[in-house]
C-alpha positions in Angstrom: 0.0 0.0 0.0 0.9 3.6 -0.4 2.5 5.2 2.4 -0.4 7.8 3.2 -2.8 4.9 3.1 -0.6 3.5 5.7 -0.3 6.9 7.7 -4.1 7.1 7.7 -4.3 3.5 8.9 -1.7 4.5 11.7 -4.0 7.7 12.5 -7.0 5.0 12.8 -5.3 2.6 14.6 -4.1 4.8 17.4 -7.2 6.1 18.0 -8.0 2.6 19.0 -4.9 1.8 21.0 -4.9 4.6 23.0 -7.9 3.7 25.4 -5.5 0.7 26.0 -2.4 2.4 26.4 -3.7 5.2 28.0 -5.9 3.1 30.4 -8.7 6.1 29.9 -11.2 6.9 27.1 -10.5 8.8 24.4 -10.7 12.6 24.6 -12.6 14.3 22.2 -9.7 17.2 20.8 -12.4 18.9 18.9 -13.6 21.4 22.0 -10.1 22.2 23.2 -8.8 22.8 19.7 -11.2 25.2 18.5 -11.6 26.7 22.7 -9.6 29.7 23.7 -7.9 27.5 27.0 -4.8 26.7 25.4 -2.5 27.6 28.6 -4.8 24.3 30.4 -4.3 21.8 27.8 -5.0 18.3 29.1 -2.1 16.3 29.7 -4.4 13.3 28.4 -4.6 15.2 24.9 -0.9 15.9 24.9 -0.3 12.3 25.4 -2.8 11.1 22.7 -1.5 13.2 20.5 2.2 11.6 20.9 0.3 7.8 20.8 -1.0 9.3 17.1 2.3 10.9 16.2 4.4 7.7 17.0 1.7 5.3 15.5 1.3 6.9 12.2 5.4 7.4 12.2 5.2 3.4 13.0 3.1 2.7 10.3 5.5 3.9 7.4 8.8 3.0 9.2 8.8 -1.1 7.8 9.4 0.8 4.5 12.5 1.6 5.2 13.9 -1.0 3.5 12.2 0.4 -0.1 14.4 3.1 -1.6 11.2 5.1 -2.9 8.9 5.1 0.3 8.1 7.9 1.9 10.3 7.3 4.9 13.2 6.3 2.7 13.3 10.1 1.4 13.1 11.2 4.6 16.3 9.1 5.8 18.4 10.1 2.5 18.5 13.9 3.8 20.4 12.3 6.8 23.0 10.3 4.6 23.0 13.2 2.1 23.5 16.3 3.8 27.2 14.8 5.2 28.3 13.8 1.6 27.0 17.0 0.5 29.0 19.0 3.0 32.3 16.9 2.5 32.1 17.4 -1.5 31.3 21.3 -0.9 34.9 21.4 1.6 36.9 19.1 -0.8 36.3 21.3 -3.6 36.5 24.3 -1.5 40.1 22.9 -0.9 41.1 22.2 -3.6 39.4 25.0 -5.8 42.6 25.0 -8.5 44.4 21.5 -7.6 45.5 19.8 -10.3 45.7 16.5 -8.2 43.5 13.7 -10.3 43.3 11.1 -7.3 41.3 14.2 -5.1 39.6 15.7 -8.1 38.0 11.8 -8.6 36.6 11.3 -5.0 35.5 14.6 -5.5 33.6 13.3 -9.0 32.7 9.7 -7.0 31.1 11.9 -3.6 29.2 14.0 -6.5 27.7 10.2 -7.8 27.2 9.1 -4.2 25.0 12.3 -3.5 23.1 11.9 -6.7 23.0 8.3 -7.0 19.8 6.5 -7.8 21.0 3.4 -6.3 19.8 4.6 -2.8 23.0 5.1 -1.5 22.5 8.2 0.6 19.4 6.0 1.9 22.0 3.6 3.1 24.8 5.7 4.7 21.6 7.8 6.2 20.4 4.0 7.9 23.8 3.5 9.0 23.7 7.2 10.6 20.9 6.4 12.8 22.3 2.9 13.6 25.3 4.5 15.0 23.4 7.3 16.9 21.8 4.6 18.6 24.7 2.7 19.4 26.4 5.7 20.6 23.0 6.5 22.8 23.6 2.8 24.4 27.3 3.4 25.1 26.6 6.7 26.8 24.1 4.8 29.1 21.6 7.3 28.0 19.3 4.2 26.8 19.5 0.4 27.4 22.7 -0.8 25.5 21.0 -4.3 24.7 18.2 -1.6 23.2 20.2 0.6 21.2 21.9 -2.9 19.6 18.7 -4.6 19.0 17.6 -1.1 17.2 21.3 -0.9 15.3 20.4 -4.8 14.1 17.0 -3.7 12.8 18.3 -1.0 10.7 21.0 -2.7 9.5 18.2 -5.9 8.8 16.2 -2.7 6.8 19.5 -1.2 4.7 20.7 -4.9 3.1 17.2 -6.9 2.7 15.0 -6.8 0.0 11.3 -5.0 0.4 8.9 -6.9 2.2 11.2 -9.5 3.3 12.8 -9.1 7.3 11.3 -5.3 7.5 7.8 -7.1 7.0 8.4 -10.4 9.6 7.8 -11.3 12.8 11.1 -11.4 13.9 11.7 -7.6 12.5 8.8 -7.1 14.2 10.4 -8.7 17.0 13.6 -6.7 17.0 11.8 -3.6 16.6 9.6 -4.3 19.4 11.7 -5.0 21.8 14.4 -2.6 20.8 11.8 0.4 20.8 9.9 -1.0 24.3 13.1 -1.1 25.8 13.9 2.5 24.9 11.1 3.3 27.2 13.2 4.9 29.9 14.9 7.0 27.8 12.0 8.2 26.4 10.3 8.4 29.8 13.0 11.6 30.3 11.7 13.2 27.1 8.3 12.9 28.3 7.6 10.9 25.3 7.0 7.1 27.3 3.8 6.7 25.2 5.5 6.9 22.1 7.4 3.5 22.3 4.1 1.8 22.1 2.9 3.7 19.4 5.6 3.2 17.1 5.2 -0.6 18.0 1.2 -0.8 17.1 2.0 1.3 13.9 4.5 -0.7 12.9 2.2 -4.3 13.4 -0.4 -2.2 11.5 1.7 -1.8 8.4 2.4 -5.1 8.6 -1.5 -6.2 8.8 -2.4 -3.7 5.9 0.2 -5.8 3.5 -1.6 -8.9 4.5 -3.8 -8.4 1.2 -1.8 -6.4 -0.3 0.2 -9.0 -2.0 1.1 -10.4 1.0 4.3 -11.2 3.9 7.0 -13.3 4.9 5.6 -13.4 8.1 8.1 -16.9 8.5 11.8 -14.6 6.8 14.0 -16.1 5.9 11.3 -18.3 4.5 10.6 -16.3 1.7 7.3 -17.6 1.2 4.2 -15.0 1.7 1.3 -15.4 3.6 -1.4 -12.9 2.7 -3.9 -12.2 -0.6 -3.6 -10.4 -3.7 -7.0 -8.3 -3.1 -4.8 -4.6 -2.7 -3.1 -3.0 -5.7 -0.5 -0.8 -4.4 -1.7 3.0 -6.0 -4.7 1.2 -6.9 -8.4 2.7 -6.6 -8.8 0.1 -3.5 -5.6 1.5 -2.1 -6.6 4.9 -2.5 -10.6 4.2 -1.5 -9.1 2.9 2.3 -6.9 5.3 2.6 -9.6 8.2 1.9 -12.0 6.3 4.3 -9.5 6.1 7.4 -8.4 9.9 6.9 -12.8 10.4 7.1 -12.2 7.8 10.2 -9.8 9.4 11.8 -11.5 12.8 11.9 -14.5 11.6 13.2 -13.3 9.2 15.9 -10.7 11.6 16.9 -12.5 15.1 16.8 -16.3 14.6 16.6 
């Protein structure tokens, strides 16, 4: 499925989930949004709204392992910007040099930055993995949770689409790595959000079920699902109108 039919699954789904996670009903936002009491906003709202941040961010994160998803582009700013700055000091540098071997890394950073192989998609992966790792190692999170996340992304740069991104033990990974990361969330305020990026990401998941299917079994390649979902399709689009309409009236009305 396309990755705002996903996000408006996510939106959906949180809705949902909160009650559970929240362990109280759902908060209709629509009173305080349009009200004039903005300096007593609810902390119950504040944390629904993380739950639906994190959930609809869940939702398109499996992706990551498809070099045109939505969250794909999003991580290629991360692995581009530092090629991008290096090529900009190297030629800065060197500006007259006549020197071929600096002049080529120069030409093969410029291919790297521009390449449609999904490079920068990779290095921007391997980024994050080594924030996290660097997160663990300054005991600001769980080290056993900053490697299981590290593993994941690693899992999500070098396997196909829909293969461990889209399985239970990615699912696993993710799971526990995120749930673990709880604490260190718990300082940003944000403890709610480790579930929600959890029952996004088991959304995505269920929304590929017949939409050609998973390896719910990887590295048994084999996919358990239907064919009933074209990806870009009219169906595709039809859901995801109807949860964006769902959203808005379980969240608001």
């Amino acid at each position: 499925m396309l990755g705002r039919t996903h996000m408006a699954i996510g939106g959906v789904g949180a809705v949902v989930a909160a009650p559970l996670l929240l362990h109280s009903s759902w908060q209709n936002m629509r009173q305080q949004l349009v009200g004039d009491n903005w300096h007593s906003f609810p902390h119950i709202l504040i944390a629904q709204a993380v739950i639906v941040a994190s959930t609809v961010v869940g939702a398109v994160l499996p992706d990551l392992d498809q070099r045109d998803s939505l969250m794909a582009h999003k991580v290629e700013v991360i692995g581009g910007v530092p090629i991008l700055a290096v090529l900009v000091a190297m030629v800065f540098a060197l500006h007259q040099a006549s020197s071929l071997i600096a002049w080529g890394v120069v030409v093969v950073l410029g291919v790297l930055f521009n390449s449609q192989k999904n490079v920068t998609r990779i290095i921007g992966l391997g980024l994050v993995g080594v924030g996290f790792l660097y997160l663990g190692w300054a005991k600001h999170m769980p080290m056993l949770s900053a490697i299981l996340l590290a593993v994941w992304l690693v899992g999500a740069m070098f396997t196909k689409h829909r293969t461990f991104t889209h399985s239970l033990p990615g699912l696993a990974i993710f799971g526990a790595g995120v749930l673990m990361s709880g604490g260190a969330l718990g300082s940003l305020h944000l403890a709610v959000a480790a579930p929600g990026f959890v029952v996004g990401y088991a959304l995505h998941m269920a929304a590929d079920f017949p939409a050609g299917g998973i390896p719910l079994l990887w590295p048994w390649s084999k996919r358990q699902g239907l064919h009933l979902v074209k990806t870009g399709g009219a169906v595709d689009h039809l859901i995801g109108g109807i949860c964006i309409l769902g959203f808005v009236a379980l969240a608001l009305v």
